[in-house]
VEXGU-214762 format. One record per residue (C-alpha): residue in one letter; x, y, z. Coordinates in steps of 0.001 Angstrom, whole numbers, plus 500000, padded with zeros to 6 digits. Layout:
residues N
AXYZ;...
//
This chain:
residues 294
X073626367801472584;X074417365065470259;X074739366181466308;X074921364174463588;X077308366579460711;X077292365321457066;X079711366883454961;X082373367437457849;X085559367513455512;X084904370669453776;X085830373851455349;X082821374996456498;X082740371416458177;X085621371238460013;X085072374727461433;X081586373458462628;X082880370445464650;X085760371947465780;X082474375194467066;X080543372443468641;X083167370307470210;X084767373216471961;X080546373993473470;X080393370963474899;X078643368990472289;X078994365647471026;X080116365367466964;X079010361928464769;X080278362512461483;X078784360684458274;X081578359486455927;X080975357976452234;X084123355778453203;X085120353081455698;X084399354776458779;X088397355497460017;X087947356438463848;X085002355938466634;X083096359246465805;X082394358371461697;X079682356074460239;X078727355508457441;X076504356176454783;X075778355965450501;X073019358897449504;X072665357450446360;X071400353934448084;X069216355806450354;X071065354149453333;X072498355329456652;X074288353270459438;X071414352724462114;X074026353266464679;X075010356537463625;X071056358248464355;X070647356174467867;X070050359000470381;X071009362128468299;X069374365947468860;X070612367218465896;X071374367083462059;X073733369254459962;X074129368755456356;X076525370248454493;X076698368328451526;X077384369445447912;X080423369913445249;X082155372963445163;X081147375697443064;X084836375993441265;X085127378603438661;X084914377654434889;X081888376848431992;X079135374409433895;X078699371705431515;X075307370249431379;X077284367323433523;X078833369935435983;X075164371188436576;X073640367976437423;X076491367023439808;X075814370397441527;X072159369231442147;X072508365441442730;X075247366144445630;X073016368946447271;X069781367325446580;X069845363595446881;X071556363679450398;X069511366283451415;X065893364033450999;X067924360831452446;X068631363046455627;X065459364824455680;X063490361206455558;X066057359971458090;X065046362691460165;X061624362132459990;X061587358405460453;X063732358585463808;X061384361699465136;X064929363844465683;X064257367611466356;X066170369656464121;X067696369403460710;X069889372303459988;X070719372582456302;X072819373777453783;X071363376583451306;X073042379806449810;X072540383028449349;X072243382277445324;X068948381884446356;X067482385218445908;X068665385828442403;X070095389307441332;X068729391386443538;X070239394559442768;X071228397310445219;X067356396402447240;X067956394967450890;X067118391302451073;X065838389466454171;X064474386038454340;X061186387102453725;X061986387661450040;X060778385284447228;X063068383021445366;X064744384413442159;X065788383260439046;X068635381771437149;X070301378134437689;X071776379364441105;X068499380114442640;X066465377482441377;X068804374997442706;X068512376392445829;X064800376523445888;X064977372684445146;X068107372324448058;X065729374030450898;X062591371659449149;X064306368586449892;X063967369213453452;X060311369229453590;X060154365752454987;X061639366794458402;X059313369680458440;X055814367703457201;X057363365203460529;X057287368194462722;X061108368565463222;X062533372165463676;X064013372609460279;X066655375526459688;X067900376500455995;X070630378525456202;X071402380958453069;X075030381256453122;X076965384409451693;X080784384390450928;X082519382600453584;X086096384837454632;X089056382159454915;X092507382338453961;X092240378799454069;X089564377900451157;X086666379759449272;X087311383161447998;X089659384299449915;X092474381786448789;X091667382573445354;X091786386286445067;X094479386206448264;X097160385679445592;X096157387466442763;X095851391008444695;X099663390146446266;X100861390026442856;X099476393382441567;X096088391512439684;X093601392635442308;X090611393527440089;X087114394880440291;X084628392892438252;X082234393750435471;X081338396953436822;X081999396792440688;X078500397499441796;X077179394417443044;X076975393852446355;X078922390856448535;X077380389106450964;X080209387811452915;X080987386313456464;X083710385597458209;X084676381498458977;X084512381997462900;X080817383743462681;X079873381007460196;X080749378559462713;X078994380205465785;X076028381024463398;X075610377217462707;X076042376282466536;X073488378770467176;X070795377010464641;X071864374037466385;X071242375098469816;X068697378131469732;X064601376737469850;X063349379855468287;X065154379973465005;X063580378281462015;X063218378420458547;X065318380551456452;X068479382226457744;X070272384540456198;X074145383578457022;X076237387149456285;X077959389960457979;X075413393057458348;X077467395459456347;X077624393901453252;X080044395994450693;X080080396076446902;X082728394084445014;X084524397368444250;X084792397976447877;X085536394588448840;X088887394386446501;X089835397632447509;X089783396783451230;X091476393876450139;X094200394962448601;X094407397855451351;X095236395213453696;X097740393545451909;X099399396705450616;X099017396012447486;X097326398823444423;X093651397212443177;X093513399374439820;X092517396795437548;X088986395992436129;X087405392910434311;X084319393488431815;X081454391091432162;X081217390488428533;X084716388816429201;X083386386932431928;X080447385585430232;X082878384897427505;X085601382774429578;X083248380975431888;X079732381311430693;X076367382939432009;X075646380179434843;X079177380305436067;X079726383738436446;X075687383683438624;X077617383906442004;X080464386321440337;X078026389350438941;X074755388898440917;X074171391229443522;X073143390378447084;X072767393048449677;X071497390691452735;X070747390846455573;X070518388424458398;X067478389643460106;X066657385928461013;X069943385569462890;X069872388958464613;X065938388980465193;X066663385525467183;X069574387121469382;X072609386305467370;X075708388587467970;X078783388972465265;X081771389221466516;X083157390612462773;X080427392846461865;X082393394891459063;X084637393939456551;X088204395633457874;X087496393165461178;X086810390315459096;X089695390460457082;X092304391266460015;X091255387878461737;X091019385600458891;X093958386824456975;
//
């Protein structure tokens, strides 16, 4: 197959063309820059424009677009750039899509989507939540409705925390629990919906190449843990001590109630979407996870 990846440069990028390239598939990657080797071309979401070139003959389009999530208070600013680099490129490709009559549009969501939900399992099949995080990703997986209205196989895929040592969570707590700061926070209890990189990768190839999946999918591990769990494993297998605690009143304090959405809310998914369509982990619980990517 031919795929078309926006938002290549990121982690979860890189890990997808490097997933696809070593199938078989062809990568085009969409660059916001002068296009620096024969596989990039270019494009400006903003202008609504792509490079013709770049859609001749594709099967496929990934988008992973949007700004980091980085800790610390979400200005009114911060917000907006959160939304108009998820949102904007997400119509653009969605139209794009629908104009060229490509098949599938795979796109970026997250698992923000469903709110706090508590200790209560979560599939796809549950309702949007609320809070900033959620309602952004209502309007993320909304964006795509163009593809879908053109009859294109459109796949939104919910994404948990994604295990790396080399970005996301990982490199941030990584250091902390190696120098004795490994702490539980606000009160431990909420669940993490994590993955590890190399089953985020596969996951995405399979949306890419699997007919039957659509709609919603749920990208996590099956054995989700809480976050009291997940920095004592941690810390386990870095041989470091994880006594430490931090309230969320200090949280809320430091970085403010929309920041600290993806930090306290609780998410005990499930991919039912992936497994119901014949997915297979290789890193189904946390200790395997954390062996490979660290």
């Amino acid at each position: 197959m031919l795929v078309l990846v926006a938002g290549s440069s990121g982690l979860l990028g890189r890990a997808l063309v490097a997933e696809l390239r070593a199938h078989g598939h062809q990568v085009r990657k969409l660059v916001r820059r002068d296009p620096a080797t024969g596989d990039e071309h270019r494009w400006n979401p903003p202008a609504g424009t792509i490079d013709d070139a770049a859609l001749d003959g594709v099967d496929a389009v990934v988008n992973l677009c949007g700004s980091p999530m980085t800790p610390g208070r979400w200005s009114h600013a911060r917000k907006q750039e959160m939304k108009d680099s998820r949102i904007e490129p997400t119509e653009v490709l969605a139209e794009a899509v629908a104009e060229r009559g490509i098949g599938t549009l795979v796109n970026a969501s997250g698992i923000d989507y469903y709110g706090d939900t508590g200790s209560a399992v979560v599939d796809e099949s549950v309702r949007a939540g609320n809070g900033f995080l959620a309602e952004l990703s209502a309007q993320w997986e909304q964006a795509t409705q163009a593809a879908e209205d053109a009859g294109a196989r459109v796949v939104r895929l919910r994404t948990g925390v994604v295990l790396s040592d080399r970005g996301g969570m990982l490199r941030f707590l990584k250091p902390l629990v190696q120098f004795g700061l490994g702490a539980k926070l606000g009160d431990g209890h909420q669940f993490v919906p994590w993955i590890s990189l190399p089953d985020h990768a596969a996951a995405m190839r399979f949306a890419v190449e699997q007919a039957v999946l659509r709609g919603p999918a749920n990208l996590v591990a099956p054995n989700p843990v809480t976050n009291a769990e997940f920095i004592r494993r941690l810390g386990s297998r870095l041989k470091r001590p994880t006594p430490w605690f931090v309230p969320k009143a200090a949280m809320r304090l430091v970085l403010g109630s929309d920041a600290v959405e993806p930090i306290l809310n609780s998410h005990n998914a499930r991919p039912k979407a992936l497994v119901d369509a014949g997915f297979t982990f290789r890193h189904e619980r946390l200790e395997q996870a954390l062996s490979v990517v660290l």
